[in-house]
C-alpha positions in Angstrom: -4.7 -14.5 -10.3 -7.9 -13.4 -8.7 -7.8 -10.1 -9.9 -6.5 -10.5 -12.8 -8.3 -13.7 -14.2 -11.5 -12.9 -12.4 -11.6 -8.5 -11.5 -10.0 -7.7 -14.7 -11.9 -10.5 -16.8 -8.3 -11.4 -18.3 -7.5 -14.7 -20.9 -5.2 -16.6 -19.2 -3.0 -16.4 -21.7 -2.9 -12.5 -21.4 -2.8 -12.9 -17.6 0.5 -15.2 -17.6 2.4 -13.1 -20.0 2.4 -9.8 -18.1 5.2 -8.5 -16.6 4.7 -7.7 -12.8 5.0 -3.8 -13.8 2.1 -4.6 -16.3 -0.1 -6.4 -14.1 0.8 -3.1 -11.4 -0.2 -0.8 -14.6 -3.9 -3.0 -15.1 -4.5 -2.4 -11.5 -3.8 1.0 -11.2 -6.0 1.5 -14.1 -8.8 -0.4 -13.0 -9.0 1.1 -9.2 -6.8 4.2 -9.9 -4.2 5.3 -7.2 -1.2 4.9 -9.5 1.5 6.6 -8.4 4.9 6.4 -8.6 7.6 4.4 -6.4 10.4 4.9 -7.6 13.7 3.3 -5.6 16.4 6.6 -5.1 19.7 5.7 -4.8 19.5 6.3 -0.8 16.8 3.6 -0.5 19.4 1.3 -2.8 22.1 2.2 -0.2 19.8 1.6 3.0 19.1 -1.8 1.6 22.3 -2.8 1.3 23.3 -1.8 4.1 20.2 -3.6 6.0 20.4 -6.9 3.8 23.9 -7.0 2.4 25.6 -9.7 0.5 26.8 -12.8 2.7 29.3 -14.3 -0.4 29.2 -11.9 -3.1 32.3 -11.7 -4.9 32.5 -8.5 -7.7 34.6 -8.5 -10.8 34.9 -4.7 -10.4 36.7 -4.5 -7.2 
């Protein structure tokens, strides 16, 4: 909220209806260093494997 109410000089309004990419996208604009993170299908697979599902049940399976 600080940065973007305050750094960024946002309305509230504005402020509360960005999305979390958005707000990412103000930032980076405002204090550069955008770059890209981008989740590969490896990093999907280490994650699940690190923090899988205790109860999920699938449809597909």
């Amino acid at each position: 909220m600080e940065l973007g109410l305050g750094v960024l000089g946002m309305m509230p309004g504005a402020f509360w209806s960005l999305t979390p990419r958005e707000l990412q996208a103000a930032l980076a604009g405002r204090f550069g260093g955008a770059r890209e993170m981008t989740l590969t299908r490896g990093d999907l697979d280490t994650l699940m494997q690190r923090f899988p599902d205790e109860s999920a049940t699938y449809d597909n399976e």
